[in-house]
C-alpha positions in Angstrom: -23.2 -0.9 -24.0 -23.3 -3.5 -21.3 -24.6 -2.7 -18.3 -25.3 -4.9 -15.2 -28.7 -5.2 -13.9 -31.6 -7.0 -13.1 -32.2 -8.7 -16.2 -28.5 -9.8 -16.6 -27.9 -13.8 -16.5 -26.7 -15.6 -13.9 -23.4 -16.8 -15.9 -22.7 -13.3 -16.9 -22.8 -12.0 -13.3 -20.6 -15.1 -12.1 -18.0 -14.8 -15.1 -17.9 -10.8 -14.0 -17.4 -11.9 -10.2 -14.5 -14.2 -11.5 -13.1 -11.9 -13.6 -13.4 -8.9 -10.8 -11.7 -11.4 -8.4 -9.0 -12.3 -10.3 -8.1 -8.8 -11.7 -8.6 -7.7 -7.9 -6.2 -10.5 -6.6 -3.8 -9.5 -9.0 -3.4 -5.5 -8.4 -3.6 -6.0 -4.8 -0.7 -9.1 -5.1 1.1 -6.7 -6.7 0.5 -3.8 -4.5 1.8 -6.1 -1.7 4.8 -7.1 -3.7 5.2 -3.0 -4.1 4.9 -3.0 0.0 7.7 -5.3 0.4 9.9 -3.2 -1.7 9.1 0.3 0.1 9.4 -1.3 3.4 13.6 -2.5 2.9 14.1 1.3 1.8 12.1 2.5 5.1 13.5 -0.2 7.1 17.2 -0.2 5.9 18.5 -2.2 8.9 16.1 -5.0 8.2 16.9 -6.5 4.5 13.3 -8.5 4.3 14.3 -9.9 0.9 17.6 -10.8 1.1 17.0 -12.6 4.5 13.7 -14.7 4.0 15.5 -16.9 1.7 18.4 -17.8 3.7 16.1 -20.4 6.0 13.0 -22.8 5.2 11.0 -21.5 7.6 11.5 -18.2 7.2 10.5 -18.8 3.4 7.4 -20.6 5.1 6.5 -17.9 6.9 6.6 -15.5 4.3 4.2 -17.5 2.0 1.7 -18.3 4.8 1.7 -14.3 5.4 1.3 -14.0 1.5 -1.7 -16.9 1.4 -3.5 -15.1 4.1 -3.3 -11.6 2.7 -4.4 -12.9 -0.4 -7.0 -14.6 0.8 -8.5 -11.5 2.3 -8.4 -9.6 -1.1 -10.3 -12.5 -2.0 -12.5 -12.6 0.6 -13.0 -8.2 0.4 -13.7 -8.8 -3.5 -16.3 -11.2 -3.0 -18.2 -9.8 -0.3 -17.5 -6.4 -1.6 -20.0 -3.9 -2.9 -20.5 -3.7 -6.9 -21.8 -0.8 -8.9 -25.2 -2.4 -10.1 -26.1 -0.5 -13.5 -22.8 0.2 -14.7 -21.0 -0.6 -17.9 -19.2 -3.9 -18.2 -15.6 -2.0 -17.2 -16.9 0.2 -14.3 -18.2 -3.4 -12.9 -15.0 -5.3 -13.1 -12.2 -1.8 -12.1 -13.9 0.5 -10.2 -11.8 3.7 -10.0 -12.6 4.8 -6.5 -12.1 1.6 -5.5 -9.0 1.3 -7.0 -7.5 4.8 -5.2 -8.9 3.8 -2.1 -6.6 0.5 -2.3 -3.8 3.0 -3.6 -4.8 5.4 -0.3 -4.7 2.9 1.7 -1.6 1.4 0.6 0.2 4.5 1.5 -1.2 5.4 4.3 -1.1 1.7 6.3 2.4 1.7 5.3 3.7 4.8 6.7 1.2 4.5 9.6 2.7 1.1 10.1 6.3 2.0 10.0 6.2 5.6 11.7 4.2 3.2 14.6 7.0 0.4 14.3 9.7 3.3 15.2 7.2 4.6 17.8 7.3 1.4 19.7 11.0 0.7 19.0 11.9 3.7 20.9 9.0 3.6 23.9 10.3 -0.3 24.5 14.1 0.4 24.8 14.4 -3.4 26.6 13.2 -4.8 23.4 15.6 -4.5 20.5 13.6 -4.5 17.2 16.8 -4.1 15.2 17.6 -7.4 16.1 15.2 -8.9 13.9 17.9 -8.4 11.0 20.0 -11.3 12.7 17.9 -14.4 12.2 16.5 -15.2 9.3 13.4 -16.5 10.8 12.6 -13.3 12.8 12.4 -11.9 9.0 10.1 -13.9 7.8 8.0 -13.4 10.9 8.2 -9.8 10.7 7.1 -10.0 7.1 4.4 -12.2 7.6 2.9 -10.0 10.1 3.2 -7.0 7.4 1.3 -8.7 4.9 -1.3 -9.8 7.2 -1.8 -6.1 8.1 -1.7 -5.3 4.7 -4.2 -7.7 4.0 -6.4 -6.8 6.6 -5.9 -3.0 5.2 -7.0 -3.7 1.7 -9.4 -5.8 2.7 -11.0 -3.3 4.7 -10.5 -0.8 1.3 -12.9 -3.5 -1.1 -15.7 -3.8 1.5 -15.9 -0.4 2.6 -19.2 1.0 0.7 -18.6 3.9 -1.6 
């Protein structure tokens, strides 16, 4: 059995960080993707997907939001802690990791929204549904999601276990 350490070579510790990274970048991608999803259903007003592709900059918007979230899982992986002493699996998926991303997920998201709705109603002057008329505004409001996702997940892979 493989087990990182000490005595383990340099390659093999950056071709584990790679691989960690890139598996890591992946779920979390996805988990984001998932985000999008859940938040049209708790947002049914707002059609985030349908909308960010009716204007340029809107689609801009949304892929600078995606960049920087993904660059924070990035960043979180890397600087993250790693189970030293552990088998070859167990250093590239750690399972409490893993449901602390899934925790996290769920919670940010319905902390997020529930907070959204909070506002909404507290700032009657401000009319947050009308971020459903302009494409733009969309892709605006989704950027700022997946940057507070990313920040969220990032906070999940450097939190010590």
């Amino acid at each position: 059995m493989f087990e990182l350490g000490p005595t383990t070579s340099f390659y093999v510790v950056v071709l584990l960080w790679a691989a960690r990274t890139i598996i890591l970048a992946f779920i979390c991608a996805f988990v984001a993707w998932l985000g999008i999803r859940v938040l049209d259903v708790l947002t049914p007003h707002i059609h985030q997907r349908d909308s960010i592709g009716k204007n340029p900059l809107s689609v801009g918007l949304f892929t600078a939001g995606f960049f920087i979230l993904v660059g924070l899982v990035i960043h979180g992986t890397v600087t993250g802690p790693v189970i030293i002493g552990a088998g070859l699996l167990e250093s590239l998926i750690d399972a409490r990791r893993l449901g602390l991303i899934a925790i996290s997920f769920v919670v940010s998201l319905l902390l997020g929204i529930a907070l959204f709705r909070i506002i909404d109603k507290l700032t009657p002057k401000i009319p947050f549904g009308s971020i459903r008329e302009n494409p733009i505004a969309v892709g605006t409001y989704v950027f700022g999601y997946l940057v507070f996702f990313g920040l969220i997940m990032h906070a999940a892979l450097t939190t010590p276990l």
